[in-house]
Each structure stands twice: as C-alpha cells, then as structure tokens.
C-alpha positions as CSV (number, residue, x, y, z in Angstrom):
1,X,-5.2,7.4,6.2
2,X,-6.9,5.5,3.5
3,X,-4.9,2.8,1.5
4,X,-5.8,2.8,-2.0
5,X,-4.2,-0.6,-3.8
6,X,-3.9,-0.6,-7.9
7,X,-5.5,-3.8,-9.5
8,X,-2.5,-4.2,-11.9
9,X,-4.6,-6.3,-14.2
10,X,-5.7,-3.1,-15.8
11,X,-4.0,-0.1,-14.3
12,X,-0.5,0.6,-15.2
13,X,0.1,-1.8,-18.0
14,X,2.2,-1.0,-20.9
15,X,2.3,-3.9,-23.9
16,X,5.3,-4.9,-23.4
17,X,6.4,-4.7,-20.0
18,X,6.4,-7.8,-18.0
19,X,3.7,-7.9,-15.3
20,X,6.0,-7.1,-12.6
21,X,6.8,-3.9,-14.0
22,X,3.5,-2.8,-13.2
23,X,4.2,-3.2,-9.9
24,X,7.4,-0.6,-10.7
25,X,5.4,1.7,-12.4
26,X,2.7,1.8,-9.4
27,X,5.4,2.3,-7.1
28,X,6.8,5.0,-9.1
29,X,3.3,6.4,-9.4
30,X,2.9,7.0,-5.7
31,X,1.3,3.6,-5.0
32,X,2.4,1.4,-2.0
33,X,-0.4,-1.2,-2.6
34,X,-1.7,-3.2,-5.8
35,X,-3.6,-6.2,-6.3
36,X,-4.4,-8.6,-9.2
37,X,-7.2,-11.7,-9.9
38,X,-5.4,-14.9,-11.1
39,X,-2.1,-16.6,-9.9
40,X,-1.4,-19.1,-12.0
41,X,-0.7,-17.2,-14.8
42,X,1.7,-15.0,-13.4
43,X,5.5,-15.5,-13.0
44,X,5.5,-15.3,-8.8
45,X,9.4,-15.7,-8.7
46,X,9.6,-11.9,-10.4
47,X,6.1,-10.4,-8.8
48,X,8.2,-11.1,-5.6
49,X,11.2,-9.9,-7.1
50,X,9.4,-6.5,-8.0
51,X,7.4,-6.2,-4.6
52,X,11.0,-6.7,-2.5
53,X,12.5,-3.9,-4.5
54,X,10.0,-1.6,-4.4
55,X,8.5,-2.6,-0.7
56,X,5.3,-2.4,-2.5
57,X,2.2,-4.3,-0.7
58,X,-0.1,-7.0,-2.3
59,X,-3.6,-6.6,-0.9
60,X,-5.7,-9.0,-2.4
61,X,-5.8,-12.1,-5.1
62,X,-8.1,-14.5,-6.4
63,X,-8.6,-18.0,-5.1
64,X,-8.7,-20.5,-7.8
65,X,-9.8,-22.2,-9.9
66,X,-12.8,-20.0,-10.7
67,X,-15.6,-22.8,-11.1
68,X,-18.8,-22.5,-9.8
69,X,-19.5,-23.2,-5.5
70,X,-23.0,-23.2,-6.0
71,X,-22.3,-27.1,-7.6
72,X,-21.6,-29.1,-4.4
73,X,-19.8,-31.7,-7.2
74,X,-16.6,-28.7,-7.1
75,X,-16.1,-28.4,-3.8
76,X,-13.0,-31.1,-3.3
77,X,-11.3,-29.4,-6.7
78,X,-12.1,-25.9,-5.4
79,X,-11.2,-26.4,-1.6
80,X,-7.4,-28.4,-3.1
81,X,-7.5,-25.0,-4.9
82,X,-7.5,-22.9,-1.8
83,X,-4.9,-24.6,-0.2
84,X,-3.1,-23.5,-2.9
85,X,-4.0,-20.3,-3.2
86,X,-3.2,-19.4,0.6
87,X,0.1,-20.6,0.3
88,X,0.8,-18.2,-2.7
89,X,-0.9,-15.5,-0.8
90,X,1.1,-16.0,2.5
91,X,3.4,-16.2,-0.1
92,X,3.0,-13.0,-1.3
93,X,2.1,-11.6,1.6
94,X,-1.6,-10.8,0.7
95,X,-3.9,-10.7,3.6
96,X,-7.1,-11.5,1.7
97,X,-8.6,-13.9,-0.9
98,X,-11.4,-13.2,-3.4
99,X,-13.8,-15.6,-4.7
100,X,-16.6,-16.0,-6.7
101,X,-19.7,-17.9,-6.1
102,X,-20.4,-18.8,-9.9
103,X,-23.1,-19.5,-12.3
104,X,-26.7,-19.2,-11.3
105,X,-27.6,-23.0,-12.5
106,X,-30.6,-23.5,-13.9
107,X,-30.9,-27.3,-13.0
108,X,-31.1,-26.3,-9.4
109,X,-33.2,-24.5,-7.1
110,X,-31.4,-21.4,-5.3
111,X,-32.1,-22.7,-1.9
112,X,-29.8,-26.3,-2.9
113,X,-27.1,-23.8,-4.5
114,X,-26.8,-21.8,-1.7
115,X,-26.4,-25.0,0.8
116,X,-23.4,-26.1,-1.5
117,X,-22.1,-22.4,-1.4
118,X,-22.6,-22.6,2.5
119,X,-20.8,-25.3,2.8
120,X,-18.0,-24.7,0.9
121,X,-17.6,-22.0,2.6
122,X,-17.5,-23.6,6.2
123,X,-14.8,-26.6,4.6
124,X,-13.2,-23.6,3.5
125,X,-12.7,-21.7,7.0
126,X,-10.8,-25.2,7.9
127,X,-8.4,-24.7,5.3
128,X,-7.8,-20.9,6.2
129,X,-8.2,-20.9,9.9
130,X,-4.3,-19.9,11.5
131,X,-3.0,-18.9,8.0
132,X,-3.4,-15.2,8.3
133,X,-5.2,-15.1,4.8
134,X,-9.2,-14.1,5.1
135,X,-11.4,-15.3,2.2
136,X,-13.9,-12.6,0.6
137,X,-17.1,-14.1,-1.3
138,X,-17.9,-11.3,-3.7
139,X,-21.3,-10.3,-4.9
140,X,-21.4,-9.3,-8.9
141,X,-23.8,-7.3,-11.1
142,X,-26.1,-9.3,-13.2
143,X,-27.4,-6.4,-15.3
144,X,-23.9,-5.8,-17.0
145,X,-21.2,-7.6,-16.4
146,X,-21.8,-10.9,-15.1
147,X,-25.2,-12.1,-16.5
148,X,-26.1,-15.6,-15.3
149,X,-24.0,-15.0,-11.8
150,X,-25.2,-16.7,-8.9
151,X,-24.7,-13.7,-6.0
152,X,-25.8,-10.6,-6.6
153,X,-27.4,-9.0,-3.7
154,X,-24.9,-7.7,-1.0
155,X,-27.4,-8.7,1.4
156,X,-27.5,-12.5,0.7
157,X,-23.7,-12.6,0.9
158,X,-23.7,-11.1,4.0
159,X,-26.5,-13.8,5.0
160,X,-24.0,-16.2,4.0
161,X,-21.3,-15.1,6.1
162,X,-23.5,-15.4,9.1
163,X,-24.6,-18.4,8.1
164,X,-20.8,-19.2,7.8
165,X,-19.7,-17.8,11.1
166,X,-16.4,-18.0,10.9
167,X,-14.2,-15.1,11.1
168,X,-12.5,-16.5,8.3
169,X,-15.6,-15.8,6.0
170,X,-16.6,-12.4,4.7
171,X,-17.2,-10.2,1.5
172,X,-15.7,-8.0,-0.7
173,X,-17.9,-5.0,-0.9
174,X,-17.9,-3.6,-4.8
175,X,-19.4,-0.3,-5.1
176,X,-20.2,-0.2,-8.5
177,X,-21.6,-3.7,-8.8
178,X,-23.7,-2.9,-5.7
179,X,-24.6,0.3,-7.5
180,X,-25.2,-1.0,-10.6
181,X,-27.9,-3.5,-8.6
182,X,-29.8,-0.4,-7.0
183,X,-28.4,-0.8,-3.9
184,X,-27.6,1.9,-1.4
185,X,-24.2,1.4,0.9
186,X,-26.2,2.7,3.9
187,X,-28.5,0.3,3.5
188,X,-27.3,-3.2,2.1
189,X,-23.6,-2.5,5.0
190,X,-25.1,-1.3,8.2
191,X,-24.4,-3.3,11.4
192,X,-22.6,-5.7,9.3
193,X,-19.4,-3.4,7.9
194,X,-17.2,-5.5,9.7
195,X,-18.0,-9.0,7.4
196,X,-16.2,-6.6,4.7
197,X,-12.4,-7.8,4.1
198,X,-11.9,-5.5,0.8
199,X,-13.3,-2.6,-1.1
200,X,-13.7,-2.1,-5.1
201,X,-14.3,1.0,-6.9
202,X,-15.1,1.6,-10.0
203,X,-17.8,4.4,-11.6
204,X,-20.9,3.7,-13.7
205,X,-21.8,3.9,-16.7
206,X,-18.5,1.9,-18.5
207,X,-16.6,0.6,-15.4
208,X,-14.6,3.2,-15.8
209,X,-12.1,5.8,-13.4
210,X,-14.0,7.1,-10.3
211,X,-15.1,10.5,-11.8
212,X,-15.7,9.7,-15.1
213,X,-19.8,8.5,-14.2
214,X,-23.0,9.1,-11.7
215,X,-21.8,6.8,-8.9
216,X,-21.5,8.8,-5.5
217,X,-18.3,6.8,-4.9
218,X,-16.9,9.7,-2.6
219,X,-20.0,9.8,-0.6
220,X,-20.5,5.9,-0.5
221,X,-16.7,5.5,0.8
222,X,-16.6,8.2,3.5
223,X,-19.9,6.6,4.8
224,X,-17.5,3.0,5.1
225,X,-14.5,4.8,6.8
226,X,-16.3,6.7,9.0
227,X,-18.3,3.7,10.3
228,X,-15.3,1.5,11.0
229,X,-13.6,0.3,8.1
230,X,-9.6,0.0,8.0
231,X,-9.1,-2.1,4.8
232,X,-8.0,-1.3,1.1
233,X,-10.3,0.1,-1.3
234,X,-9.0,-1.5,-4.8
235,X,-8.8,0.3,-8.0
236,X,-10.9,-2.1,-10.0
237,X,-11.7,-0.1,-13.2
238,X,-10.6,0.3,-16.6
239,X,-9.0,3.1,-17.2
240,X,-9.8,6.0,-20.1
241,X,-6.4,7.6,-19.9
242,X,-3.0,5.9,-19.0
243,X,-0.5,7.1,-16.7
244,X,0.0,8.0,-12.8
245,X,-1.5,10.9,-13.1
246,X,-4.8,9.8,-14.4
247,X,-4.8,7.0,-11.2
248,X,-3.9,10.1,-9.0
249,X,-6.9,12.4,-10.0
250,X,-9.3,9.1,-10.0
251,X,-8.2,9.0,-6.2
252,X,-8.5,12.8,-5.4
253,X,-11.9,12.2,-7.0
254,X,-12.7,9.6,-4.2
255,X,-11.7,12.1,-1.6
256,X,-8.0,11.1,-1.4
C-alpha cells in the first residue's frame, strides 16, 4: 500500500493554528505521514507533542543550514549542521534527510563544484553512517523555480551517488521538477531506482495539486512502485483549495 506523507509547510495550514496542529488536522484528514523543510524554525517540543498523540509519522526534513555544497569553503559549517540535523531527525523519528546542492557559481567551473559537492557528500556518509537517518541530494528545476541552482539533471545526481557510494547517499526523486526539465521517469530512474530515498509530487503548470495540470504523475508513480520502490511519495504542492478533501481527491488522482 502506498504511503502518501503531507508536507505540512503548505498543506493543512490554517493562519492561526500553531504548526503542530497541522499535524492534527492531517491526522484527522486521513493522513498517517507528513513531512516539512526547516527545523530550526519550528517548536520541536510540540511537533513531538502532536506526533505522540496522533501516532502520526514524520517522513522526511531538511538538513540545514541551506548554503551552497558546490563551495568546498561550507563544508565544515554544513557537515556541524548535519550532525545536527540527524539528531533532530532520530529525534523525530524521520528516516530521511533532504538537501540541496545550491547555487550554480559562476566563479567556478562545474567540474570543481561538483568535486566539493562529492565530497561533502562522502564527509557526510561519516556523520550519518549507524544513525538510521539516509541523506537525499535533490535535483531542482532551473526553468521555474530555482533559477541559478546548481543540480538539475536527475541523471548527474544519480552520478553523484555512485560517485559517493555509500549507502548513506541517494536522491530525492521530484516528479515535477524532473518534468518540468524534460525528463522522462523511465528514462532518467532505470537500474538505478533504488539510489531513491523519497518521492515529491506536484503537477505542472503552477506547482499545484496532482490533477490540476499536464504531468502524467499517475503514470510516472505506478512506473516507480512497480519497479521496486517502498518509500513515501510527499505531497509537495501548493494547494488551490483547502481542506482534507481537496488532499484526498489530489491522491485518488495519483491512483490512491
């Protein structure tokens, strides 16, 4: 049975509510998963205070501090980071770790930027390796959303990873950023599904609820379950309509 996890910086917020209510109202929803991007904005004591009362799971969260791996000058600041960020997700419970590789910079040459990457990513395998906590490097549209971004080709992330080879290392597979890039999930994910520790959907044009645009996110998903895939594919999209029963049809539109 697939495990759909509601990022809860988007989906069921009320103004008003604390945080941690959205973890209430994805419970009550029908939700048994939800996930989020920063921690160090967020008031942990009640998120686990909310997640023990309503036995609702944390999939994934961001490893901070967002600043750019393809600069080899970050990688103390973000590696101290990590070790942070996998306590709070051991913490929490949260199985897997996102991060982002950063800017494109234009004073270097891809090849050096991709070293630093590399190798931030191998001094990061040290810092996760027994913890229980996975790290996912995750490729971003450049023609949209992240203009300027260093990764965006599923492909050379998944080059990474290899490069990596740890089994701490992997990707988080977005569907509509790979989309929005031209790529096909057949293509850019065979022989190499099992580098991917978390899925994102979201449909295209306007980020929006699966259903609502072009993407052939049902298609794209069954094609990942039925070659292997166990994980959680996170609700990453902003929604048009409020309410559990808008998340409920955006997940009978992915095929349930």
């Amino acid at each position: 049975m697939r495990r759909y996890s509601a990022c809860i910086e988007w989906l069921f917020a009320e103004e008003g509510d604390s945080f941690a209510d959205r973890i209430r109202r994805a419970h009550a929803g029908g939700l048994a998963a939800v996930e989020f991007c920063r921690w160090t904005d967020k008031d942990l004591v009640a998120i686990e205070v909310a997640l023990k009362e309503t036995s609702v799971v944390v999939t994934s969260l961001v490893a901070e501090p967002m600043i750019a791996l393809t600069d080899a000058a970050n990688r103390q600041a973000w590696l101290k980071g990590l070790g942070e960020s996998v306590t709070v997700a051991r913490r929490l419970g949260a199985p897997v770790l996102i991060a982002q590789a950063g800017d494109d910079l234009l004073s270097r040459s891809r090849e050096e930027q991709r070293r630093a990457l590399t190798e931030t990513m191998k001094a990061g395998a040290d810092i996760l390796e027994g913890s229980g906590v996975r790290l996912g490097i995750e490729p971003l549209n450049i023609r949209i959303d992240h203009v300027g971004y260093f990764l965006d080709s599923t492909r050379e992330g998944l080059d990474i990873v290899d490069d990596v080879a740890r089994p701490e290392i992997g990707i988080v597979y977005d569907i509509y950023h790979s989309a929005v890039m031209d790529e096909r999930t057949e293509d850019v994910l065979d022989g190499r599904l099992d580098r991917v520790f978390h899925v994102h959907v979201a449909d295209h044009p306007g980020r929006n609820e699966p259903g609502s645009g072009g993407i052939d996110l049902a298609h794209r998903l069954n094609w990942i379950f039925a070659n292997g895939y166990a994980g959680a594919v996170g609700l990453e999209y902003r929604p048009t309509r409020s309410g559990a029963d808008a998340v409920r049809a955006a997940i009978a539109s992915l095929g349930g």
